[in-house]
N, C-alpha and C positions, 0 to 999 in steps of 0.2 A: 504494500500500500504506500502510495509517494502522497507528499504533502498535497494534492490538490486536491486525491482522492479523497484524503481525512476530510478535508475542508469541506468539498464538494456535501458529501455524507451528511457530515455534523450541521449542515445548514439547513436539513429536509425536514430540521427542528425549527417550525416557526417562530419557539421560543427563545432559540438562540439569536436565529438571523434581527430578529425585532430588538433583540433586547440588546444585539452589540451595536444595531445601529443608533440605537436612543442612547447609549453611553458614549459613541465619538460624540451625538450631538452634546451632549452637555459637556463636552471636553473634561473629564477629569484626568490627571497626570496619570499616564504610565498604568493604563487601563488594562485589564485582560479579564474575558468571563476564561473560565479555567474548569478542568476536572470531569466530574461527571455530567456534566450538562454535555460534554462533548463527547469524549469515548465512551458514555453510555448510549448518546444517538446513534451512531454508529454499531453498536453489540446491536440495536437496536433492526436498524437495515436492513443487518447482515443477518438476522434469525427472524426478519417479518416479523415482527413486532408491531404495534404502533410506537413512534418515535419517542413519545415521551413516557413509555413504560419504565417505571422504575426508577425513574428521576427525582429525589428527594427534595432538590433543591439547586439554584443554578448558582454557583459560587462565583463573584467577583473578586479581583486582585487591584490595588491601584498602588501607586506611591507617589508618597507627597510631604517630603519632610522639612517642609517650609512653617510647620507648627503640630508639634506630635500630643496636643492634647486630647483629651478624649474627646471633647466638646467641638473639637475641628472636622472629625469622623464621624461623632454621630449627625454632625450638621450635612456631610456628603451623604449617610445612610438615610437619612429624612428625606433627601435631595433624589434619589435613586428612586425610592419606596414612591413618594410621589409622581415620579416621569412614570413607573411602571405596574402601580396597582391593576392598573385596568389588563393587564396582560393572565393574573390571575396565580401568578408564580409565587414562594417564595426565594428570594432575591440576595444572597449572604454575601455581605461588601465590608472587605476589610483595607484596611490602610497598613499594607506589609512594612513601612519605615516605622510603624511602630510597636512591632509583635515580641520587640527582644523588651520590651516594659513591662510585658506583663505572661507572659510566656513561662518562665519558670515557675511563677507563682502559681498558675495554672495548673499546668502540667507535669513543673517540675522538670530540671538537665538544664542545661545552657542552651540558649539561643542568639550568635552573634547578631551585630543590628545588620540588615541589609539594605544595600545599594540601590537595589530594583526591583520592582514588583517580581521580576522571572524567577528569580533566585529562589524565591518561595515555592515555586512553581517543582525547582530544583531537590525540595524534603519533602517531597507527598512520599508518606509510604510504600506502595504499590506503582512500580515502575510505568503501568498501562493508564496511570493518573497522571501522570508527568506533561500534561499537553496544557496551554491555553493559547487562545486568540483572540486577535482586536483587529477592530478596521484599519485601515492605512489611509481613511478619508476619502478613496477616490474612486469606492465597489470592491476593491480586492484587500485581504486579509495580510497579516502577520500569524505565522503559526509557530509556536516553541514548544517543541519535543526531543527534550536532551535527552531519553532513555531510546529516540525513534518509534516509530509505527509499527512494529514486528507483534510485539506481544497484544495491542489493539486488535490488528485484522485477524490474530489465533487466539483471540480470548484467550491470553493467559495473562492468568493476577502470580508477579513474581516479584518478592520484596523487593522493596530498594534498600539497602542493610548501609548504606553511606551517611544519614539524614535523621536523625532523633529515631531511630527505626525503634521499637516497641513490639514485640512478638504477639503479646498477646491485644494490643490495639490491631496490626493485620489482622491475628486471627477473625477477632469480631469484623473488622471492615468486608472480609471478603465472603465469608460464612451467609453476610446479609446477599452480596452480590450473587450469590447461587442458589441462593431461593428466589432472586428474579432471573438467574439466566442461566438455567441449568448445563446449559454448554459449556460453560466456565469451567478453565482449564486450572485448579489451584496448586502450585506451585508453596511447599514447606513453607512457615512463617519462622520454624525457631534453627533452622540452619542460613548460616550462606548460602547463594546462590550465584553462580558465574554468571557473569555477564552477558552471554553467548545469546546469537538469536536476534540480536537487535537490527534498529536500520531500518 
């Protein structure tokens, strides 16, 4: 599967294509919907599904650390929630410059601050998570898939062990994933996993 395919795919989600267009319009910095809203369209396609089967939720990424108060975020998540009520989603929009604030307190490990919304993109657990997109303003896309498209078009969920990786956080994440997509290829959560297969 080459980057246009993913694209092409991931957009036969009406929820997607609408809702990355309503975030170039309101320009927020360094924007990406990311995750499951996209390689689960796609598991989607490819097993006849309806497209937005098993989509819990469409995840946004931004970054903007020109003020990393809470109050600056929840003012873009009010800003989002309003452009996209009417679409009928729920809509998770975070401000990744400011995730190493409250992150351990959370979850607990360290979490260095980052650079760019991508980088985030970069510690999802599950390598077939690793993907998001934004417009490029002019109809065509931005796609960022540092683990590659392999494991997406073969449905397999195979850790990412480089990234806050959590054994038993995979296990729950993908355990959910194959009670909606029984074709799901799972791949061990509590060993390594070579790299292989990617691309």
């Amino acid at each position: 599967m080459n980057e246009q395919v993913f694209i092409d795919l991931a957009l036969r989600n009406p929820n997607n294509t609408e809702l990355i267009a309503r975030l170039d319009q309101l320009t927020i910095p360094d924007c990406w919907l990311v995750s499951g809203a996209l390689f689960q369209t796609v598991w989607n396609v490819l097993t006849d599904r309806p497209v937005t089967h098993g989509i819990k939720d469409y995840d946004v990424f931004y970054f903007d650390d020109r003020d990393l108060s809470w109050e600056a975020e929840d003012a873009v998540i009010k800003q989002v929630a309003a452009a996209t009520a009417d679409l009928g989603i729920d809509v998770e929009l975070r401000n990744q410059a400011r995730v190493h604030l409250w992150y351990t307190e959370k979850f607990g490990g360290a979490y260095p601050a980052l650079t760019h919304a991508s980088q985030a993109i970069d510690r999802f657990l599950v390598k077939a998570c690793m993907v998001g997109m934004k417009s490029r303003g002019d109809g065509t896309f931005d796609l960022y898939a540092p683990a590659g498209l392999a494991d997406v078009a073969n449905m397999i969920a195979r850790p990412n062990v480089t990234a806050n990786y959590a054994p038993e956080k995979y296990d729950a994440k993908v355990n959910r994933w194959k009670q909606a997509w029984p074709e799901l290829t799972v791949l061990p959560g509590n060993v390594p996993v070579a790299a292989d297969g990617e691309g």
